[in-house]
C-alpha positions in Angstrom: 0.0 0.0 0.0 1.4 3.6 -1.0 1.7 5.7 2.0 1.2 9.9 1.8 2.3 11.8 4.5 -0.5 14.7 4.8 -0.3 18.2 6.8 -3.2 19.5 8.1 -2.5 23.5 8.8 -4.7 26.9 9.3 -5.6 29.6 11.2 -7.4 29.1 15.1 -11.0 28.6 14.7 -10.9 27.9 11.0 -12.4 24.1 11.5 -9.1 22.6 11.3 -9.3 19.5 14.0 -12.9 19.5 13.4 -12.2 18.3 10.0 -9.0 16.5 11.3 -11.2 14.6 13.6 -13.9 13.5 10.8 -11.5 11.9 8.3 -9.2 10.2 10.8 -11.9 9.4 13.6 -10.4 6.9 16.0 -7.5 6.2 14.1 -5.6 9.0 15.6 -3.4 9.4 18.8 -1.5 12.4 20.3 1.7 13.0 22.1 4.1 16.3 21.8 7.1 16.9 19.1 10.1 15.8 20.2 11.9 18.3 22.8 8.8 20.6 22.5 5.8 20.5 24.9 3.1 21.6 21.9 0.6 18.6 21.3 1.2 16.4 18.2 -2.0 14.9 16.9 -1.7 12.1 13.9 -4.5 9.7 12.5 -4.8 7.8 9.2 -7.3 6.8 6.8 -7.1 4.6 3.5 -8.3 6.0 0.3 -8.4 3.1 -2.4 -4.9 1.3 -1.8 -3.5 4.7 -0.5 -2.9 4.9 2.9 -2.5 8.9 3.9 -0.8 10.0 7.3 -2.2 13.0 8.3 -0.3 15.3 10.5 -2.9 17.9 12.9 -0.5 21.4 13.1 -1.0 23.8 15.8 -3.2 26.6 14.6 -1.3 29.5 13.2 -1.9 32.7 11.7 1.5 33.1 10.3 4.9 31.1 9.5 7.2 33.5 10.6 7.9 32.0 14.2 6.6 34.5 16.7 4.9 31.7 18.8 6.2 27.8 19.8 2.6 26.8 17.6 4.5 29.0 14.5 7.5 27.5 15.0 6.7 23.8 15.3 4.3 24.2 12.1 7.3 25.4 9.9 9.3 23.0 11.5 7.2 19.9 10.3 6.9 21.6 6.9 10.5 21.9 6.6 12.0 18.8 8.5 9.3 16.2 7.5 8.5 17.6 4.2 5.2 16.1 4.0 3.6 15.6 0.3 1.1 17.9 1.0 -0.4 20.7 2.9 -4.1 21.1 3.3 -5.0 24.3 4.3 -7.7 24.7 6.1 -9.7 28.1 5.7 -12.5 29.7 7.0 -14.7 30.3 3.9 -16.6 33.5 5.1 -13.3 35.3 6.4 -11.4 34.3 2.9 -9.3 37.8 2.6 -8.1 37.1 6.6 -7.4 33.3 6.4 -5.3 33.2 2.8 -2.7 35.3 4.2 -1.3 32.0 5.7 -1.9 30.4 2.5 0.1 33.2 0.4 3.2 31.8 2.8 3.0 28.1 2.3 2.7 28.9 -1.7 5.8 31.4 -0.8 7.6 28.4 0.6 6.9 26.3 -2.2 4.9 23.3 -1.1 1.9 21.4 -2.5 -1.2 23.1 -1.0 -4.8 22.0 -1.1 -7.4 25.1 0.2 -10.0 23.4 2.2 -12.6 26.1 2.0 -14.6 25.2 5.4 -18.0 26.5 6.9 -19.1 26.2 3.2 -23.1 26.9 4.8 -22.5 29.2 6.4 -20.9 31.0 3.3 -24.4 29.8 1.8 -26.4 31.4 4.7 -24.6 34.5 4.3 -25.8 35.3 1.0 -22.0 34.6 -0.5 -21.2 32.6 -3.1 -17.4 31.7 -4.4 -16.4 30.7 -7.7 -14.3 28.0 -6.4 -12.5 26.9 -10.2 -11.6 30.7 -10.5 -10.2 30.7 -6.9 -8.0 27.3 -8.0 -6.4 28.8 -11.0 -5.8 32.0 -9.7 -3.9 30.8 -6.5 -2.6 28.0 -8.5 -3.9 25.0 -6.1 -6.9 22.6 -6.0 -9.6 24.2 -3.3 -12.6 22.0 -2.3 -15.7 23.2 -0.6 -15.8 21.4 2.3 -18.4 21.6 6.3 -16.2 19.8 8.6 -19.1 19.6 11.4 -21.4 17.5 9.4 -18.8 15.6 7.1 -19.8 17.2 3.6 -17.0 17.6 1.1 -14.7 15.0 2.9 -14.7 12.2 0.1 -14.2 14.8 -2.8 -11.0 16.4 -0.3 -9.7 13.0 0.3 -9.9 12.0 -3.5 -8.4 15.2 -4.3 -5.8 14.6 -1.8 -4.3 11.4 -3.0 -4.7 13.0 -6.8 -2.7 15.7 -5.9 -0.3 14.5 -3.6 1.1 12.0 -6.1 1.1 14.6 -9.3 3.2 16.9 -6.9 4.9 15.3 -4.4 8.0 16.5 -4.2 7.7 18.9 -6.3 8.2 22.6 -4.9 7.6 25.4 -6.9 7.7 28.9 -4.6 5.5 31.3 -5.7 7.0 34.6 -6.3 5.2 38.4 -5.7 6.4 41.6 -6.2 7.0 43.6 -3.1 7.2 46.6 -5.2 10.2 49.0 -6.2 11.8 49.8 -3.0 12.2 46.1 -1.8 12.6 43.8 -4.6 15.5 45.4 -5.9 17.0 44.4 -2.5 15.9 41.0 -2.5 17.5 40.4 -5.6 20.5 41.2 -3.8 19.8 38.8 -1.0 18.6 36.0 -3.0 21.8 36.1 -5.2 24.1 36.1 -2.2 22.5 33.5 -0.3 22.3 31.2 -3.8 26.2 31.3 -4.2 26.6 30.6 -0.8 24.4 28.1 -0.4 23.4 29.9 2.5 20.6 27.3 4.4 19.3 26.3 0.8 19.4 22.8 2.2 16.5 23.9 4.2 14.5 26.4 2.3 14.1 28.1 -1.2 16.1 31.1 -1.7 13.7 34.0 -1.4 11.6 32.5 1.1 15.2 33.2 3.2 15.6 36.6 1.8 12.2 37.3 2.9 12.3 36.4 6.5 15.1 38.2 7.3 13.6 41.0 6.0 10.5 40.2 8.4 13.3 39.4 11.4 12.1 36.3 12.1 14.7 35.5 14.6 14.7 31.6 14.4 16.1 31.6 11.4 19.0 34.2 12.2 19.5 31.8 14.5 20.3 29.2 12.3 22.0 31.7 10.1 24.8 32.1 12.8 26.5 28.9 11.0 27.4 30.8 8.7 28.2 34.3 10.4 30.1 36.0 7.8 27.0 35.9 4.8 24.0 36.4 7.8 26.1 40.2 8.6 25.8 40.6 4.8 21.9 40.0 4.5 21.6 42.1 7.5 23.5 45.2 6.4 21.0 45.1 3.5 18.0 44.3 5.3 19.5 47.6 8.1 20.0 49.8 5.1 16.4 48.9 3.5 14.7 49.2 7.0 16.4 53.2 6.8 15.4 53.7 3.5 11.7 52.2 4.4 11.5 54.3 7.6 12.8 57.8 5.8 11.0 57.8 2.5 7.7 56.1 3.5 7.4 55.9 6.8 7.1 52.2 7.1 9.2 49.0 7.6 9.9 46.4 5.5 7.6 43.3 7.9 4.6 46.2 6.8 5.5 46.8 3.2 5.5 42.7 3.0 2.5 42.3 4.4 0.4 45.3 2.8 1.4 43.7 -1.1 0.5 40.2 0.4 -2.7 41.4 0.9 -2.8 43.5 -2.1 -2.2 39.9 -4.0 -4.7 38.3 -2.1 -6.9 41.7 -3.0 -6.4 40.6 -6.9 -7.0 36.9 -6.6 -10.5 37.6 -4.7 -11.5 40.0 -7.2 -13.8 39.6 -10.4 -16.3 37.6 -9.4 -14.3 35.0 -7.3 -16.6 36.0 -4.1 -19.9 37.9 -4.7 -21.9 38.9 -1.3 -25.2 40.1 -1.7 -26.2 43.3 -0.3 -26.6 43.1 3.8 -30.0 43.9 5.4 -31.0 45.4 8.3 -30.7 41.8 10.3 -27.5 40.6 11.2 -26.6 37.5 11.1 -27.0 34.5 14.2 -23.5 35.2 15.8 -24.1 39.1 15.6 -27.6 38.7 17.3 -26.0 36.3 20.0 -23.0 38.4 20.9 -25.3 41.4 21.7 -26.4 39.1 24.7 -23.7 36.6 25.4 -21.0 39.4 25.2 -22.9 42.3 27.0 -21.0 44.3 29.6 -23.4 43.4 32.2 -25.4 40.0 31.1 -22.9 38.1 29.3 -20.7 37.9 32.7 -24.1 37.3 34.7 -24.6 34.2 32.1 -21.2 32.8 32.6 -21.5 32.7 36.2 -25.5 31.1 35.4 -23.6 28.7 33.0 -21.3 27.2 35.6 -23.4 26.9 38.2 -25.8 24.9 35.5 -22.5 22.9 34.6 -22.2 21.7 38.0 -26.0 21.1 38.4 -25.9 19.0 35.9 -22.5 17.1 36.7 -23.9 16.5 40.3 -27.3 15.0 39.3 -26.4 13.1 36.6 -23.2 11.5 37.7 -24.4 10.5 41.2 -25.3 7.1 40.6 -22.7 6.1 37.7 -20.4 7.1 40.9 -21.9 5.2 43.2 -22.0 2.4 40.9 -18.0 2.8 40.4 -17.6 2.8 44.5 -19.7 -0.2 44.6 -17.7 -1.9 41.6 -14.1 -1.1 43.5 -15.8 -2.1 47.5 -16.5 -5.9 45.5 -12.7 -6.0 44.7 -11.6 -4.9 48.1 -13.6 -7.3 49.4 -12.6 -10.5 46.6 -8.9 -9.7 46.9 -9.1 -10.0 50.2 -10.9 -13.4 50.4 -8.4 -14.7 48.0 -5.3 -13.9 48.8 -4.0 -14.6 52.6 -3.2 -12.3 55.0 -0.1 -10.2 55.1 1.9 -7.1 53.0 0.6 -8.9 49.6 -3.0 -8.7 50.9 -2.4 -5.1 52.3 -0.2 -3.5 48.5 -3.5 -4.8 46.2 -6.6 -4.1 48.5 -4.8 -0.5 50.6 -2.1 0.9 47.8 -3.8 -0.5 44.6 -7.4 -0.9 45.3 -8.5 1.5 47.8 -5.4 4.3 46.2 -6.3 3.9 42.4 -10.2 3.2 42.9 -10.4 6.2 45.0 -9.4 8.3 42.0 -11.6 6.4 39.3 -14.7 6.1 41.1 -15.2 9.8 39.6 -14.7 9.1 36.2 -17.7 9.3 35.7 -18.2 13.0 37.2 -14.9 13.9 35.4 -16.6 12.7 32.1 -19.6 14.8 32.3 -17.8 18.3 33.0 -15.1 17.1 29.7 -18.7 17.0 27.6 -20.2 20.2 28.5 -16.3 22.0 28.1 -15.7 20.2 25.1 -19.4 21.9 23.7 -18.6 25.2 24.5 -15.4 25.3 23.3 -16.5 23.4 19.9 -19.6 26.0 19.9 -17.1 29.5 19.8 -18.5 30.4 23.3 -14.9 30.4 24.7 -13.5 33.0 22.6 -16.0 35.2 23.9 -15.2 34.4 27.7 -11.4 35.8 27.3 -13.2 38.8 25.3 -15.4 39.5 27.9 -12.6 39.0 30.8 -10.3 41.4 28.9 -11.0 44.6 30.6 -11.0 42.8 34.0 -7.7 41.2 33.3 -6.2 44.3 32.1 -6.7 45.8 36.0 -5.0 43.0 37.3 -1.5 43.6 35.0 -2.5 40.9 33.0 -3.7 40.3 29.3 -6.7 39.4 27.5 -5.4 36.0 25.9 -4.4 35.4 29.5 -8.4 34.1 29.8 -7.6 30.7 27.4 -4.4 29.5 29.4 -6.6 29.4 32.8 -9.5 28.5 30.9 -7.4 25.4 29.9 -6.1 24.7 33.6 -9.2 24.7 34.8 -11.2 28.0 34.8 -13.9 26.2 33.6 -13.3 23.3 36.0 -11.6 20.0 34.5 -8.7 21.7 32.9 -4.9 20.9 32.9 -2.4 23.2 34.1 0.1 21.8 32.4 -1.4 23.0 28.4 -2.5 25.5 30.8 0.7 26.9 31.2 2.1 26.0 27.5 -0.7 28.5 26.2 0.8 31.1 27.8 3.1 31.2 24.7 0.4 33.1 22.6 1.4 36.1 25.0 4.2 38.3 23.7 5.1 40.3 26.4 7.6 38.5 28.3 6.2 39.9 31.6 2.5 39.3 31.0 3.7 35.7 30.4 5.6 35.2 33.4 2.6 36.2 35.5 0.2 33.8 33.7 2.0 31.2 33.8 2.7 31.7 38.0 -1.6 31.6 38.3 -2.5 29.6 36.0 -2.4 26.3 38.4 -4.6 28.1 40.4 -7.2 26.7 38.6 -9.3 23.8 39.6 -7.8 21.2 37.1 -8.9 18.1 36.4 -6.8 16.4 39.1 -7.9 18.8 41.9 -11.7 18.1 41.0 -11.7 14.3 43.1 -10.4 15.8 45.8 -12.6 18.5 46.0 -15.5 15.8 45.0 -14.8 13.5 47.8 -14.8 16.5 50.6 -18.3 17.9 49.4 -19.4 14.4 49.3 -18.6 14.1 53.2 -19.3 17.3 54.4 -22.0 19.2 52.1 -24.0 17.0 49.9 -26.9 19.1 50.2 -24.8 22.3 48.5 -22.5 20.3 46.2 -23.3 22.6 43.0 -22.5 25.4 45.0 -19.8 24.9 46.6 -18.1 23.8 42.9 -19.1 27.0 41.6 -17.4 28.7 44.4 -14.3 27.1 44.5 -14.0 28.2 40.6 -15.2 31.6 41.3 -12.5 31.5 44.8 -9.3 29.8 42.1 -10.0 33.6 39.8 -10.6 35.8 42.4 -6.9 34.3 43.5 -5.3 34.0 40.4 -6.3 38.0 39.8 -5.3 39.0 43.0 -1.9 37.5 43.0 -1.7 38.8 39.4 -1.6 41.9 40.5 0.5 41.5 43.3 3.3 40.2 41.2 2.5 43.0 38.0 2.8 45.7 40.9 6.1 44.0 42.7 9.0 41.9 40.9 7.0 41.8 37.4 6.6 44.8 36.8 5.7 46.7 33.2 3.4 48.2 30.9 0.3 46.3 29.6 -0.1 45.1 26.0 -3.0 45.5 23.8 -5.4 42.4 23.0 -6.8 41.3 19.3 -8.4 38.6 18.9 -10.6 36.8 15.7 -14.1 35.6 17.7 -15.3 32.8 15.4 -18.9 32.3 14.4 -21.0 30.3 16.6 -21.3 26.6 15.6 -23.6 24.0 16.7 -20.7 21.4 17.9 -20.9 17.9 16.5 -21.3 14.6 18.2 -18.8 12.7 16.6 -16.6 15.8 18.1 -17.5 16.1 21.3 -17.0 12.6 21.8 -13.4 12.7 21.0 -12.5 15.8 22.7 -13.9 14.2 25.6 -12.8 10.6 25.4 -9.1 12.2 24.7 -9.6 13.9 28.3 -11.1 11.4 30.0 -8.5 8.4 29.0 -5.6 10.9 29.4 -7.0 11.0 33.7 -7.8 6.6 33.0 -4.2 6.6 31.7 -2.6 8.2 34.6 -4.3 7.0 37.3 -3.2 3.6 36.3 0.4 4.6 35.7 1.7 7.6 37.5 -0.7 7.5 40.5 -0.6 3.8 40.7 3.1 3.8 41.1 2.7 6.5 43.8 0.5 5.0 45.2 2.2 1.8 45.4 5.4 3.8 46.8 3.2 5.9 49.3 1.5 2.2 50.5 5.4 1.4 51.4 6.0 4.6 53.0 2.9 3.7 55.2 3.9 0.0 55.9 7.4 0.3 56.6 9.0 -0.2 59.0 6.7 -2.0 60.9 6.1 -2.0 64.8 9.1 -3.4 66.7 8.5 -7.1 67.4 7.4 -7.0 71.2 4.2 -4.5 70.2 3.3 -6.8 67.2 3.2 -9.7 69.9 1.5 -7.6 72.3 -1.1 -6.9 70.0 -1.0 -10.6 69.2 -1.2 -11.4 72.7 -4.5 -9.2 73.1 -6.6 -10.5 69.6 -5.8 -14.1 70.6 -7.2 -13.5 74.7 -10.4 -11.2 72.8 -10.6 -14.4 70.3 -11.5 -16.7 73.2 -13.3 -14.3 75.1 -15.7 -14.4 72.1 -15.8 -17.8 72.2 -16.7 -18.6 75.5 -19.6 -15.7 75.5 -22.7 -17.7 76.3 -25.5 -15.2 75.0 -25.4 -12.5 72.0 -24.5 -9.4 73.8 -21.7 -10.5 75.4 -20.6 -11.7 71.8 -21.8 -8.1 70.5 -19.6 -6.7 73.2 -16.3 -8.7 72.9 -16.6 -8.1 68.9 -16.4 -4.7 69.0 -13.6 -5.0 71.4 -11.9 -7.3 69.0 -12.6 -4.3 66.4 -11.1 -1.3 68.4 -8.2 -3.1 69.1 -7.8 -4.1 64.9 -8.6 0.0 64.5 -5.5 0.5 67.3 -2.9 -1.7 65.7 -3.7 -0.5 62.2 -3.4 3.2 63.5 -0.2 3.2 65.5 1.4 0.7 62.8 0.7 3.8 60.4 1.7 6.4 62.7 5.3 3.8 63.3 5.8 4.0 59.8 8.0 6.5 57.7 4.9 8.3 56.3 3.3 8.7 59.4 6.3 10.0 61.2 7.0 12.6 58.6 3.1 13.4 58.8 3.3 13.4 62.9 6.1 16.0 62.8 4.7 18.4 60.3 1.3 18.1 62.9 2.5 21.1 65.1 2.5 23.9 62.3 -0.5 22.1 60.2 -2.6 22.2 62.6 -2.7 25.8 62.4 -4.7 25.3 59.3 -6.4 22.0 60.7 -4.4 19.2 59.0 -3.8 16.0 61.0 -1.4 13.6 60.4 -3.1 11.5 57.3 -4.0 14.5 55.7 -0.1 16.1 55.6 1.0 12.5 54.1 -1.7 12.9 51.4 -1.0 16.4 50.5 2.9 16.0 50.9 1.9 13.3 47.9 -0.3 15.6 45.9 2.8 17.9 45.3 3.3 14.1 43.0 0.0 14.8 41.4 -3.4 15.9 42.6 -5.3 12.7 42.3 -2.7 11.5 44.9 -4.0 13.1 47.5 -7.2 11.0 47.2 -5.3 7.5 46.6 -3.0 8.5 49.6 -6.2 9.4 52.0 -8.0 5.9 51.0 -4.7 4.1 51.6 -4.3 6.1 55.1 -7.5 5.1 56.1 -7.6 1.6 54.4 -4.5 0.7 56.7 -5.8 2.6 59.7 -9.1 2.2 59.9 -11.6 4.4 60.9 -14.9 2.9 60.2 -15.6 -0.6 61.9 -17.0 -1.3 58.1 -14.4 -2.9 56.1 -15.8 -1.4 52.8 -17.0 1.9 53.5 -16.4 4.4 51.2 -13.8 6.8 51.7 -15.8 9.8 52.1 -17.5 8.0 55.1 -14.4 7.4 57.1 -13.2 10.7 56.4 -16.6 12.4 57.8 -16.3 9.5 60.8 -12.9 11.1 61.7 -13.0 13.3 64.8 -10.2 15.4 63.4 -12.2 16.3 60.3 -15.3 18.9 60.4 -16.4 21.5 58.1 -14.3 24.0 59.1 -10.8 21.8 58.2 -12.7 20.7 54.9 -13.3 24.3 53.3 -9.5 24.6 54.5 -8.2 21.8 53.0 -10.3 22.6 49.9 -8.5 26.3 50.1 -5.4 24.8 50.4 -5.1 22.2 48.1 -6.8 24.5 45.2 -4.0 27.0 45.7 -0.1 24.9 46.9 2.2 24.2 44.9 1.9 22.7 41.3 1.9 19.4 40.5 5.9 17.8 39.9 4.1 18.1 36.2 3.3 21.4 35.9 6.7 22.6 37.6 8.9 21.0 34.5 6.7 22.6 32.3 7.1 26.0 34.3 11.1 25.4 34.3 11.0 25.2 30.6 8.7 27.9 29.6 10.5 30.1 32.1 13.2 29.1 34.6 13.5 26.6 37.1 13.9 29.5 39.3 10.5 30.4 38.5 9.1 27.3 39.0 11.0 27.0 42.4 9.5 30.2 43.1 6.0 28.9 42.2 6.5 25.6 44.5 7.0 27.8 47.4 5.4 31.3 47.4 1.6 29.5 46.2 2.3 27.2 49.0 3.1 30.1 51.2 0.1 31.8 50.3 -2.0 28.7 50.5 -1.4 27.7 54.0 -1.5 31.8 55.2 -4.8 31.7 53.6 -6.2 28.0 54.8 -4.8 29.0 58.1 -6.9 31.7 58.5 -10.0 30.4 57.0 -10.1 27.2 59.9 -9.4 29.5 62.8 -12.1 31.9 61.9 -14.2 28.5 61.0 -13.6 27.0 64.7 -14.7 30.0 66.5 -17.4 30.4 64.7 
C-alpha cells in the first residue's frame, strides 16, 4: 500500500481539528514533538490502496515563528517535508485566512485550500467561484463543512490526486514587493544562492524574505554561517532606513500590505460575490449582543457554571456510586483470595482502595469534559477571554491570558500543564511570566476528586454550589496574585489584545465525543500509571517499617485472649460486646502501625504547624503526595485510612471514614479545599514551568503558592472553629 504523508495547517478557529477529527476518527493518537511541549495529533485513513498519514499542526496565523505553535508548524513543513499541505480556511473570512496560505505557496509546497463552513458561506448570501479561486492561487480548493462531514470524500480524492502529481515537487510562488524592496531582495537572493546559504533547508527568497520580516529563528540558524547572515543584515538595516525615511514604514509592513494586495487581486472579479446586507445581522451578531454584554454576558457565565455543576452533580451521582460499589467488590474479593499479610495489604490498601479512589469519579470527570468540550466546539470560549479582557487588564494581565486558565481549569476540569504552555500566545515576556505563576490556580482536572470526595462528606446538600465557588474563589486568586506580582517583581506596561471571535457553531457529536474521550482516558491513563506507582510507593512509605517485634506480639497477645473471650460468651451481647472489642483493638494496631511507619512520622512532625490550618497527620501525608500529582491526595487518603481504619465497616467508602474522623469537620474541609486549590503545582506542571521560564521560576511557584495557600487555609479554619 502507497503511504502519503499529509499536513493539516490553518488559522485558530478555521475548523481545522474539526475536520482533522472527521476523516481520521479513532485512528488517531497524540503525544508532543520531540523536545517541544506543543501537542502532536496524527490519525490515518485509507483511500483506495492509499494509505495517507495525516499530520494535525498547531493553529497558526503566520509562519514567521513568533509563537512555539509558529514554529513547530514550519518545522514539520521543513524537516518532515510532508507531500502535502491542506490548508484549512474559513470560507466567510477568505481575505483574513489566505494570508497564511500566500506563505505556504511562498515556501513552495503542495497546498490543497479546504474552503470550510461552506453553509454558512451559503447562509450568508455569499457565493465563491471556487474553479476561479484554484487557477488563480494556483492550487486545487474544495468546498468542504467539517461539522457535518460534507465535502470530505471529494478532499480525500483530491488529496491522493494531488499528492502524487506533486509530491516532491516545490515550486515557490513569487510576488512583487514593489520598487523599493525587490530590488533588494534580488541582492539577497543572489548572495544567499552562491553561498548556499541554508538552501538545504529552504528556497532562496523565502530566506531573503524572512530576514527581512526578522524572524529570529532563522538568524539563529543563520549564525553557522556568520560571515553571509552580517551581509543579508546590512542590506535588510539599510532597507529598514530607507523604508523608515521615505515612506514611513518598515519592511515586515510593506510585506504584508502587497500580500494582501495579492490576495486583494485573486479575490476580485467575481471570485466572491456577497449580496447586499439587510438590516438583520446574522446569528452570531444577534448572539454576541447578549452573550458578550457588559453586564449580562458575565451574569450568564457565572449562570452557566453553576448549570454545569448542576448538571455534573445529578447526573453523575449514581454512575459514581456504581464505580464505589464496583471497587468495594474488589476490596472485598482480593481480600478473600489472597491470605493475610503485605501482599494482601499492596493490592486491596495501595492499589485498590489508592487507584479506585481516584476512578470512582470518572464518571463526574466525564460529564464536566462533555459540556467544556461543547462550549469550546460552539465558539462560546473566545467570547469568555473577550469579555474578561478589561477585567484582566486591571490585574497587570492580558486578555489571551483568559484561554491558558480557561485550559487549567477555569472552567473546572482543565490541565495546568497546556495550561501553562498556552501562555506562549502572550508576547510580552512579563504578562507571560505572571500567567503562567496563576494559571495552576485553577481547579484542574486532578484537583476536582479531591474536591468531590470533601463535598461528598461534608456538604451533599450544597455540592453545585460549593463547585461553583471554589471556581469563582481559584480567579478571584489568580487576579489577586496577578496583581501582586505585575505591581512587585514583574513589573511593566500592559499590552493590547486582538483577537478573531469565530462564528457560533452548533458542535458535533462525533466531536464532542473525542474531545472528551481524549480527556477522560488521558486521567484513565494516569491514574493507572503515575498515580498507581505513587500510590504503590506511598503504600510502602505507610507499611514500613513495621512496629518493633514486642508491640506486634502484644497486640497478638490481646486478639488471641479477645478471640476466646468471644468464644466462650454464652449469650449475643456478650458476643456483640467482645466483637467490637476485638474491632477497636484491629482500629489501634492499624493506627499506631501507620503512625510507626516513615509516612506517618513525617506526617506526625509536620502536625505542630499544620494544625494551624487544621491538617492531621493522614491528611499532611496525602498532600505532601499531591505535590506528585493531585489525584494522589485521594489515593493516599483511601490508603491512610484503608490501613488505619476508621470505620468498623471494612468497605466503607472513603468519604465515610473521612466524615467519621473526629479530626475532620467542616471548618478543616473548606480549608483543606483552600489549600489544596492553591499549593504548589503538581511535579508536572513545575517541568513545564522550568521550561517555559526558569526553574527558578518554578521554584518560586512551588513555594510562594504554597506560602500563600497555608497563610490563607490558616486563617479560614481559625475563623471557622470559633465560629
Amino acid at each position: 500500500m502507497k503511504t502519503r504523508t499529509i499536513a493539516f495547517a490553518g488559522n485558530p478557529n478555521a475548523g481545522k481539528t474539526t475536520l482533522f477529527n472527521t476523516i481520521t476518527g479513532s485512528r488517531q493518537h497524540v503525544g508532543n514533538y520531540p523536545g517541544i511541549t506543543v501537542e502532536r495529533k496524527e490519525g490515518s485513513v485509507d483511500v483506495g490502496d492509499v494509505r495517507l498519514n495525516i499530520i494535525d499542526l498547531p493553529g497558526c496565523y503566520s509562519l514567521t515563528a513568533y509563537t512555539q505553535e509558529e514554529l513547530v508548524a514550519r518545522q514539520v513543513l521543513v524537516e518532515e517535508r510532508p507531500d502535502l499541505v491542506v490548508n484549512v480556511v474559513d470560507a466567510t473570512r477568505l481575505e483574513r485566512h489566505l494570508y497564511l496560505t500566500v506563505q505556504f505557496l511562498e515556501l513552495g509546497i503542495p497546498v490543497i485550500l479546504a474552503l470550510n463552513m461552506m453553509d454558512d458561506v451559503r447562509n450568508k448570501g455569499m457565493s465563491i467561484d471556487i474553479a476561479a479561486l484554484a487557477k488563480a492561487l494556483d492550487s486545487d480548493a474544495v468546498a468542504t463543512v467539517a461539522r457535518g462531514g460534507e465535502g470530505k470524500k471529494e478532499l480525500l480524492e483530491q488529496i491522493v490526486a494531488t499528492s502524487a502529481s506533486r509530491s516532491g515537487d516545490w515550486q515557490p510562488l513569487v510576488i512583487s514587493y514593489g520598487p523599493d524592496i525587490d530590488p533588494v531582495l534580488e541582492q539577497m537572493i543572489d548572495i544567499i544562492e552562491k553561498q548556499q546559504f541554508l538552501t538545504a533547508r529552504y528556497p532562496a527568497r523565502w530566506i531573503a524574505i524572512k530576514y527581512l520580516e526578522g524572524d529570529e529563528d532563522l538568524r539563529r540558524q543563520g549564525q553557522c554561517d556568520a560571515e553571509t547572515s552580517a551581509r543579508l543584515d546590512q542590506l535588510v538595516q539599510r532597507l529598514h532606513d530607507h523604508c523608515l525615511k521615505t515612506l514611513n514604514s518598515f519592511p515586515e509592513a510593506i510585506i504584508a500590505d502587497y500580500r494582501y494586495g495579492f490576495i486583494h487581486s485573486v479575490l476580485r472579479d467575481g471570485v466572491v460575490t456577497e449580496r447586499e446586507h439587510d438590516a438583520r445581522l446574522d446569528m452570531s451578531d444577534n448572539l454576541d449582543k447578549v452573550l458578550t454584554h457588559k453586564v449580562v454576558g458575565p451574569l450568564l457565565l457565572f449562570a452557566l457554571l453553576y448549570l454545569m455543576f448542576q448538571i455534573t452533580f445529578t447526573l453523575g451521582d449514581y454512575p459514581m456510586q456504581l464505580m464505589q460499589v464496583l471497587f468495594n467488590w474488589l476490596a472485598d474479593t482480593a481480600s478473600g483470595i489472597i491470605p493475610p499479610g503485605y501482599m494482601q495489604s499492596l493490592v486491596v490498601s495501595g492499589i485498590i482502595d489508592g487507584v479506585g479512589g481516584v476512578l470512582s469519579f470518572v464518571p463526574l470527570i466525564m460529564l464536566m469534559f462533555i459540556m467544556i468540550s461543547f462550549l469550546e466546539d460552539s465558539g462560546y470560549m473566545a467570547r469568555v477571554a473577550y469579555m474578561m479582557d478589561k477585567v484582566f487588564r486591571m490585574f497587570g494581565l492580558h486578555g489571551s491570558s483568559v484561554m491558558p486558565f480557561i485550559i487549567s481549569g477555569g472552567i473546572a476540569g482543565g490541565c495546568a500543564v497546556p495550561g501553562v504552555m498556552a501562555a506562549r500566545t502572550l508576547r510580552s515576556p512579563r504578562e507571560k511570566l505572571a500567567t503562567i505563576l496563576t494559571a495552576p490556580f485553577m481547579p484542574c482536572g486532578a484537583k476536582i476528586p479531591v474536591f468531590l470526595l470533601l463535598i461528598s462528606a461534608f456538604f451533599t446538600e450544597h455540592r453545585a454550589f460549593i463547585m461553583f465557588a471554589i471556581t469563582l474563589t481559584a480567579w478571584v486568586m489568580a487576579l489577586l496574585v496577578a496583581r501582586l506580582l505585575r505591581s512587585t517583581i514583574i513589573r511593566g506596561e500592559s499590552t493590547p489584545f486582538v483577537m478573531e471571535l469565530p462564528p457560533y457553531r452548533w458542535p458535533t457529536l462525533q466531536g464532542i465525543m473525542i474531545h472528551t474521550w481524549e480527556r477522560t482516558w488521558e486521567y484513565i491513563r494516569k491514574a493507572g500509571t503515575v498515580i498507581l506507582a505513587i500510590s504503590m510507593l506511598l503504600w510502602a512509605a505507610m507499611t514500613f517499617p513495621a512496629l518493633p517485634q514486642a508491640q506486634q506480639q502484644h497486640y497478638q497477645h490481646r486478639r488471641a485472649a479477645l478471640q476466646q473471650q468471644v468464644a466462650a460468651c454464652s449469650d449475643d451481647l456478650c458476643r456483640a460486646t467482645k466483637a467490637d472489642m476485638l474491632r477497636s483493638l484491629e482500629q489501634d494496631h492499624n493506627a499506631t502501625a501507620l503512625r510507626y511507619s516513615a509516612a506517618g512520622r513525617l506526617g506526625i512532625m509536620l502536625e505542630p504547624l499544620s494544625k494551624l490550618a487544621g491538617f492531621g497527620w493522614r491528611t499532611n501525608i496525602a498532600l505532601i503526595g499531591g505535590v506528585a500529582a493531585k489525584e494522589v491526595i485521594v489515593s493516599t487518603l483511601g490508603t491512610a485510612y484503608s490501613l488505619g481504619e476508621i470505620d468498623s465497616e471494612e468497605s466503607s467508602p472513603l468519604a465515610e471514614r473521612i466524615q467519621q474522623d473526629p479530626e475532620w469537620n467542616r471548618a478543616s474541609a473548606v480549608s483543606a479545599i483552600i489549600f489544596i486549590l492553591l499549593y504548589a503545582p503538581c511535579f508536572v506542571t513545575l517541568v513545564v514551568m522550568s521550561r517555559e521560564a526558569s526553574w527558578g521560576w518554578a521554584m518560586f511557584a512551588l513555594v510562594f503558592n504554597s506560602a500563600i495557600a497555608f497563610l490563607l487555609a490558616s486563617i479560614v479554619y481559625q475563623i471557622g472553629s470559633m465560629v
